[in-house]
C-alpha positions in Angstrom: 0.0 0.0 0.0 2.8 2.5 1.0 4.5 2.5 -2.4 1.0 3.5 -4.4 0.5 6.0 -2.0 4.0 7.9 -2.0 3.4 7.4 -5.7 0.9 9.4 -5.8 1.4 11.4 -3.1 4.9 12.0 -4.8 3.2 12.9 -8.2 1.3 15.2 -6.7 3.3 17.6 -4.9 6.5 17.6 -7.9 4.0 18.4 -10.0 3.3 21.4 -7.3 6.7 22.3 -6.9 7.7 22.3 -10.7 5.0 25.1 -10.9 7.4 27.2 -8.5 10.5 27.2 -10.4 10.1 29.5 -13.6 12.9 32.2 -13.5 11.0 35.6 -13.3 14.1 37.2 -15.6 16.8 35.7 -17.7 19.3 37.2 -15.6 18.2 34.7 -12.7 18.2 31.3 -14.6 21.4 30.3 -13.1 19.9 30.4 -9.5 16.3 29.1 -10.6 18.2 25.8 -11.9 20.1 25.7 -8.6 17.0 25.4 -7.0 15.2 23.1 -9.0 18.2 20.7 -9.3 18.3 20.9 -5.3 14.9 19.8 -5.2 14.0 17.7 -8.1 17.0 15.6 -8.3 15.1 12.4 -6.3 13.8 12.4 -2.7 11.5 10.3 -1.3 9.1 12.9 -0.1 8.8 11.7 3.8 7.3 15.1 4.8 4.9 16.0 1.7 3.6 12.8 2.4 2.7 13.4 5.9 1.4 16.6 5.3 -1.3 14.9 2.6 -1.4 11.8 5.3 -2.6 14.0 8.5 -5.1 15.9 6.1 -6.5 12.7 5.0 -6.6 11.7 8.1 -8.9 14.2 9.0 -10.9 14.1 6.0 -9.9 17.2 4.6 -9.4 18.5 0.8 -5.6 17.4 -0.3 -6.4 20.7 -2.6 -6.2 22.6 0.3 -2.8 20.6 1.6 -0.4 21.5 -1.7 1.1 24.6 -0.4 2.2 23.0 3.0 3.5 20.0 1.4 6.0 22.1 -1.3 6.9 24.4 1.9 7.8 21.6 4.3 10.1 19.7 0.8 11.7 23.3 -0.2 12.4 24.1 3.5 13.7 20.1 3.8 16.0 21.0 0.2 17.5 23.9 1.8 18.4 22.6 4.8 20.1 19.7 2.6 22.2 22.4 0.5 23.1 24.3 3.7 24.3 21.0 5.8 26.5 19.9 2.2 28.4 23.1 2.4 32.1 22.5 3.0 31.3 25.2 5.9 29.2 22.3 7.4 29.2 18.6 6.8 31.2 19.1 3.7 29.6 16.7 1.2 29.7 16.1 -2.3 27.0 13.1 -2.8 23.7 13.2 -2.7 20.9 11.5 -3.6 23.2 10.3 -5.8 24.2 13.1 -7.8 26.7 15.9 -6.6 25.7 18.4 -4.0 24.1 21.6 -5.1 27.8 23.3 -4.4 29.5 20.4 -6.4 27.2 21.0 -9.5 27.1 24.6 -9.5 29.0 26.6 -7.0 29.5 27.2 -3.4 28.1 30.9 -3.6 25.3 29.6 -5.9 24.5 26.8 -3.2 24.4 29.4 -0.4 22.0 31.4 -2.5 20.0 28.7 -4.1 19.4 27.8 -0.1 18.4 31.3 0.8 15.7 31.4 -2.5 14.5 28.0 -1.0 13.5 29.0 2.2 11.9 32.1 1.4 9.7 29.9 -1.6 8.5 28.1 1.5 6.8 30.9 3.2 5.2 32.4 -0.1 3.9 28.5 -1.4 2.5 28.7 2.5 0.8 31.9 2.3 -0.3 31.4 -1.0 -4.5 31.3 -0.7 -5.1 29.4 -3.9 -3.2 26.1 -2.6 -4.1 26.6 1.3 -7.0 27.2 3.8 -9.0 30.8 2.3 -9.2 31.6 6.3 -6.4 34.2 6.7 -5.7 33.1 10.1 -5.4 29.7 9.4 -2.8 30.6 7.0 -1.4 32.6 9.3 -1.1 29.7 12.4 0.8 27.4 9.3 2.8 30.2 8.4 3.8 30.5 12.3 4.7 26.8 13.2 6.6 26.4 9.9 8.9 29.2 10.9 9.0 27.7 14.7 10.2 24.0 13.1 12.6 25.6 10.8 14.4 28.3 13.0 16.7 28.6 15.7 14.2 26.9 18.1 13.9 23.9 15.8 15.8 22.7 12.7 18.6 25.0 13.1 19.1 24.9 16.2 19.5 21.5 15.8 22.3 21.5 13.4 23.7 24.2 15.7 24.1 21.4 18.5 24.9 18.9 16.0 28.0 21.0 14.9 29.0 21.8 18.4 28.9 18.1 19.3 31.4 16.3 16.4 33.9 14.8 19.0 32.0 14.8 22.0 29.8 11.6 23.8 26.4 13.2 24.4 24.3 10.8 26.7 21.1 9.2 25.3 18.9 12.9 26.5 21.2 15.3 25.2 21.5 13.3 21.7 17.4 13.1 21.7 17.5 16.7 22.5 19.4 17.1 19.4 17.7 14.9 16.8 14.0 16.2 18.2 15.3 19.9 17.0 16.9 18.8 13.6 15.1 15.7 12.2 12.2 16.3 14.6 10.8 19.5 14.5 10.1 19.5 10.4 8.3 16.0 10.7 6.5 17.2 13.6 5.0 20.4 11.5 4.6 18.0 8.6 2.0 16.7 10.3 1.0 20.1 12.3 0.2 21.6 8.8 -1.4 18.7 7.4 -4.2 18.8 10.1 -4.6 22.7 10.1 -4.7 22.6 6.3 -7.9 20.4 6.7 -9.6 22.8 8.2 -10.9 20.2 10.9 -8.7 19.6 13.5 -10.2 20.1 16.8 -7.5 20.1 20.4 -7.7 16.6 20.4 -6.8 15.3 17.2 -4.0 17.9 17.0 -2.8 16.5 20.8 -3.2 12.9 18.7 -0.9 13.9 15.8 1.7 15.6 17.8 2.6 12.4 19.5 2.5 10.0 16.6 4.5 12.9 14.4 7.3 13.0 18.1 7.4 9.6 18.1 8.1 9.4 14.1 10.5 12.2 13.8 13.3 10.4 16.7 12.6 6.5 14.9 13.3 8.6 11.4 16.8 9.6 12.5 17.7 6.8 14.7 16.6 4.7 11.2 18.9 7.2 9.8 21.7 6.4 12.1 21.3 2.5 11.5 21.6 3.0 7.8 24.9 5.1 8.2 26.3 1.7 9.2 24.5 -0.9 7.8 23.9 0.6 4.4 26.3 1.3 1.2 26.6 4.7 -0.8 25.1 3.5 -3.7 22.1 2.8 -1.8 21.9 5.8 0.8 22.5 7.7 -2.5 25.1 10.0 0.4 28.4 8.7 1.7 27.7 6.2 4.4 29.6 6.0 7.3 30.3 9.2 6.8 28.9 9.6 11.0 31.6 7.4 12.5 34.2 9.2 9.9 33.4 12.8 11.1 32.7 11.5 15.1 29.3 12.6 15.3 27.3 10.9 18.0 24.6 8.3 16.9 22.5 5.8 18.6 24.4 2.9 17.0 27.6 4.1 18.8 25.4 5.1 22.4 23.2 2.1 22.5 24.8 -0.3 20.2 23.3 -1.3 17.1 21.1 -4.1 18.3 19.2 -1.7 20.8 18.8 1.3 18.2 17.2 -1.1 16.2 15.0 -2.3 19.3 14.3 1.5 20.3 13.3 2.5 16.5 10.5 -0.3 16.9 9.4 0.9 20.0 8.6 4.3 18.5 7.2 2.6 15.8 4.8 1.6 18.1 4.7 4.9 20.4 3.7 6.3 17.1 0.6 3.7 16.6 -0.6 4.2 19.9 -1.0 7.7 19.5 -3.2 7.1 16.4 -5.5 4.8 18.5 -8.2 7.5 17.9 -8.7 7.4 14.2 -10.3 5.5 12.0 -9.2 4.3 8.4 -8.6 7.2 7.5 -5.9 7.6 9.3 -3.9 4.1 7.6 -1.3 6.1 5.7 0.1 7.3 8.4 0.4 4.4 10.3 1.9 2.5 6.7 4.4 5.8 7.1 5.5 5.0 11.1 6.1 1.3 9.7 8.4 2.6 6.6 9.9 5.1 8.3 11.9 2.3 10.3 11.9 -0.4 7.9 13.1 1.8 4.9 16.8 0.6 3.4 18.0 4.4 2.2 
């Protein structure tokens, strides 16, 4: 069931996102094509997905879900670019093509970063592919910026940067991963619900756990993969972790147990979805991939 749905989940926002990427002048093609080839060039589209899955869940008009589902993949492509920069984690693979700053330049990565985040915000506040209510937009627009800033995804990487070296303890690296991985799944599925337009306290309570409980197993999956997995089929350098001594949950718990704990968030995230109904089954196929996924 999961692969026809992120097939057609998949289809549905690149279509979205090909839409965003017409250079306004001929002057600013270089850039455009920086974007689009940081976005384009594969992806497996965890976080549209979970947008379209939360507003199905809800029963609410996909229609009404595009414009969270491009911003949550062009602030995910950004942050990609960004963390590739020599600056950062200095990579030149991925997805299995070169890094933005490999294929074009390392000025042209920084920029084609900067364009991508600020595309997210205008796909978020556009009306024609989002909730008409104003405020509603407005409440998206707000915990989109939250997950993405220097409360959440960035300040994630932030403490990711300052830790290469270091042996966090099990909080401190959960800390961590909740900011960076975290806090963009967890809006994924935040925006999903609001952009159905029928999310009561409850359900929203609901999806925040599940989406806590998915966005840890994602990067302790992640982790796992760093060591069990090969280039080829990461489609980034594995191993590439242990090489630059970042803390993982392989090396804290050992590889056995970060397999047992991805499971058991697996299941935290199940649990929380105890509430719904059918509608609700691709996101529980999504807390079942996210940990059983081989790239």
């Amino acid at each position: 069931m999961i692969a026809t749905y992120q097939q057609r989940c998949q289809t549905r926002v690149d279509a979205a996102l090909e839409s965003l990427f017409d250079a306004p002048r001929s002057e600013l093609a270089r850039l455009y094509q920086a974007m689009r080839y940081s976005v384009v060039n594969g992806g497996k589209r965890v976080r549209p997905l979970l947008v379209y899955a939360a507003c199905e869940a809800l029963n609410g008009d996909l229609d009404r879900a595009d414009g969270a589902a491009c911003a949550v993949e062009l602030i995910h492509a950004y942050s990609l670019v960004h963390d590739d920069l020599p600056a950062m984690d200095d990579d030149d693979l991925r997805r299995g093509q070169p890094t933005t700053h490999i294929a074009f330049d390392e000025a042209c990565a920084i920029l084609a970063g900067d364009g991508l985040q600020s595309l997210a915000f205008e796909a978020l506040a556009d009306p024609r592919h989002n909730p008409t209510d104003a405020n509603l937009r407005l409440s998206m627009v707000l915990g989109l910026a939250r997950a993405a800033g220097p409360a959440g995804m960035v300040g994630g990487q932030a403490i990711d940067l300052g830790s290469v070296g270091q042996r966090l303890d099990q909080a401190a690296l959960e800390v961590m991963h909740r900011h960076k991985t975290g806090a963009l799944i967890e809006a994924s599925v935040q925006l999903g619900a609001l952009a159905s337009g029928l999310a009561d306290d409850a359900a929203l309570r609901s999806l925040q756990n599940y989406a806590r409980a998915i966005g840890l197993a994602f990067q302790v999956q992640d982790d796992i993969l760093d060591v069990e997995s090969d280039t080829a089929t990461l489609g980034k350098t594995q191993g590439k972790d242990e090489a630059n001594h970042k803390p993982t949950y392989p090396a804290l718990l050992g590889l056995d147990a970060a397999k047992a704990y991805a499971l058991e968030l697996r299941d935290q995230a199940l649990h929380a979805l105890r509430p719904f109904g059918s509608s609700a089954e691709p996101l529980r196929e999504l807390a079942r991939y996210i940990v059983e996924r081989r790239s």
